[in-house]
C-alpha positions in Angstrom: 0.0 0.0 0.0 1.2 3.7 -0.9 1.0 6.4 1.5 0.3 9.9 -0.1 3.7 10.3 -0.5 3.7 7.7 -3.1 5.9 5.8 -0.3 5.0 1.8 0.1 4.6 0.7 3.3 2.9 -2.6 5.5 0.1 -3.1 7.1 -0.9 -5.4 9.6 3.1 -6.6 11.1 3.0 -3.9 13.6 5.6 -0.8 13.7 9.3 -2.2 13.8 10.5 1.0 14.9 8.7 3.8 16.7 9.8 7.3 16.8 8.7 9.0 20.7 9.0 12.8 21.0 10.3 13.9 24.5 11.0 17.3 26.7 10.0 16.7 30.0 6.5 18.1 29.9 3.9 15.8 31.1 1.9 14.7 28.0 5.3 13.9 25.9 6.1 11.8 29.4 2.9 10.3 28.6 3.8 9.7 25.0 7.0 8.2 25.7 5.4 5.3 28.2 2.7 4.4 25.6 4.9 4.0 22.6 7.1 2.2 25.1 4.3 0.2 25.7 3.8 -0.5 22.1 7.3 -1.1 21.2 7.1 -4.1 24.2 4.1 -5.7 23.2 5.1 -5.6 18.8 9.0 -5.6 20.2 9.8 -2.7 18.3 12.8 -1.1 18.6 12.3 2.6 20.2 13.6 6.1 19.0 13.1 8.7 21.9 14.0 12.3 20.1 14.8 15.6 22.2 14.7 18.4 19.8 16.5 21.4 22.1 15.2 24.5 19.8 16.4 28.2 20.1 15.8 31.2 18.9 18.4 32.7 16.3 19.4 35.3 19.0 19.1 33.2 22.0 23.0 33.1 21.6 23.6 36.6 22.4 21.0 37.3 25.2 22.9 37.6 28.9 21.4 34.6 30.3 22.0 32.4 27.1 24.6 29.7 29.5 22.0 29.4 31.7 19.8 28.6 29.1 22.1 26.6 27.4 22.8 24.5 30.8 19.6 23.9 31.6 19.1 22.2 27.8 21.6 19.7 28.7 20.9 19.1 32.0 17.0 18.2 30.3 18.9 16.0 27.8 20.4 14.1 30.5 17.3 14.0 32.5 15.6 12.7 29.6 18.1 10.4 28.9 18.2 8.4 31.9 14.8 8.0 31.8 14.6 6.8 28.6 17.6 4.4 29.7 15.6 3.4 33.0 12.3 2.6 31.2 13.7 0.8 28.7 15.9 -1.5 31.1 12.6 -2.1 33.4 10.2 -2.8 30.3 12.8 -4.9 28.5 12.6 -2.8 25.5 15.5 -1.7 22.6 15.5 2.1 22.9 17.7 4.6 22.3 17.7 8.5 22.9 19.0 10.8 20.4 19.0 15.1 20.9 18.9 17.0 17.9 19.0 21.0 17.8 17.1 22.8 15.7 13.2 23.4 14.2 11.2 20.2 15.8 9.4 19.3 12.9 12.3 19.2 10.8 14.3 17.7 12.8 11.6 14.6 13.1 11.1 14.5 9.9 14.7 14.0 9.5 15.1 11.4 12.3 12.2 9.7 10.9 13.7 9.1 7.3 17.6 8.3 9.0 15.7 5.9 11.4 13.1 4.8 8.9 10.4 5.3 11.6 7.0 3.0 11.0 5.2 5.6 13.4 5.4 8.4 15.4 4.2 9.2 19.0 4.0 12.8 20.4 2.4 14.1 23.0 -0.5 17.3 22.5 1.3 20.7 22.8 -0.3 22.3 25.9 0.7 26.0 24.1 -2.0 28.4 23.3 -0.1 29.7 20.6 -0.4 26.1 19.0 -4.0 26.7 18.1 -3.2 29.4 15.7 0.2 28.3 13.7 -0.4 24.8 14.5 1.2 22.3 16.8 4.0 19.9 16.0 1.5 16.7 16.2 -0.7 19.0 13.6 2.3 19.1 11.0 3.8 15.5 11.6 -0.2 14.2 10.9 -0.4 17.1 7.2 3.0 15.2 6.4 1.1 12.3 5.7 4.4 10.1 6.0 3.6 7.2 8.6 1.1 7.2 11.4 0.9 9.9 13.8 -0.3 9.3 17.3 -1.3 12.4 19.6 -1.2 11.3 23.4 -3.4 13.4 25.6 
């Protein structure tokens, strides 16, 4: 079967690889323990991304090492409990941080990874509802299937 991107694809094996979205705010917390979940029960191999984004003058601001710090101390944070949750659940998973624009950043770990699905969790920004969230774009993509997790 072709997805709208004239890509072929299976139906009906189960994802082999699942791409999680993660940065520490509760519904991508969420997100990350049901696609765990799913990865145990098809035992698919797990992709937890960290996109740490900033803005094109965030590197001249006064507080930018703070800001900077507290990125990687996340990334860390985020990494062990990737690690944890994996080891506990038995499941393959990896973490990976990227920098940049989130969407294109999972689009591009999606194609390196060759992702069967992607899990995010909803975007609790009220700005979201005007340009649109990252879940919103990932689904318009139309590459794999999207899951939102409240």
């Amino acid at each position: 079967m072709e997805n709208g991107a004239g890509e072929r694809f299976e139906i009906g094996d189960g994802p082999s690889l699942i791409l999680v979205g993660v940065d520490g705010s509760e519904t991508s917390l969420r997100a990350a323990a049901w696609a765990g979940g799913l990865a145990r029960r098809h035992g698919s191999h797990l992709v937890a991304l960290y996109v740490a984004t900033a803005s094109g003058l965030s590197g001249l601001a006064p507080g930018a090492a703070v800001v900077a710090a507290a990125r990687t101390e996340l990334a860390r944070d985020l990494r062990q409990l990737v690690d944890e949750g994996a080891a506990y659940y038995g499941v393959d998973a990896r973490f990976e941080v990227r920098h940049g624009d989130p969407y294109t950043e999972f689009l591009r770990v999606a194609e390196e990874t060759r992702a069967d699905t992607v899990v995010v969790g909803v975007s609790t920004h009220a700005g979201h509802r005007i340009m649109g969230s990252l879940a919103v774009k990932l689904v318009r993509a139309g590459r794999w299937p999207v899951t939102v997790v409240p």
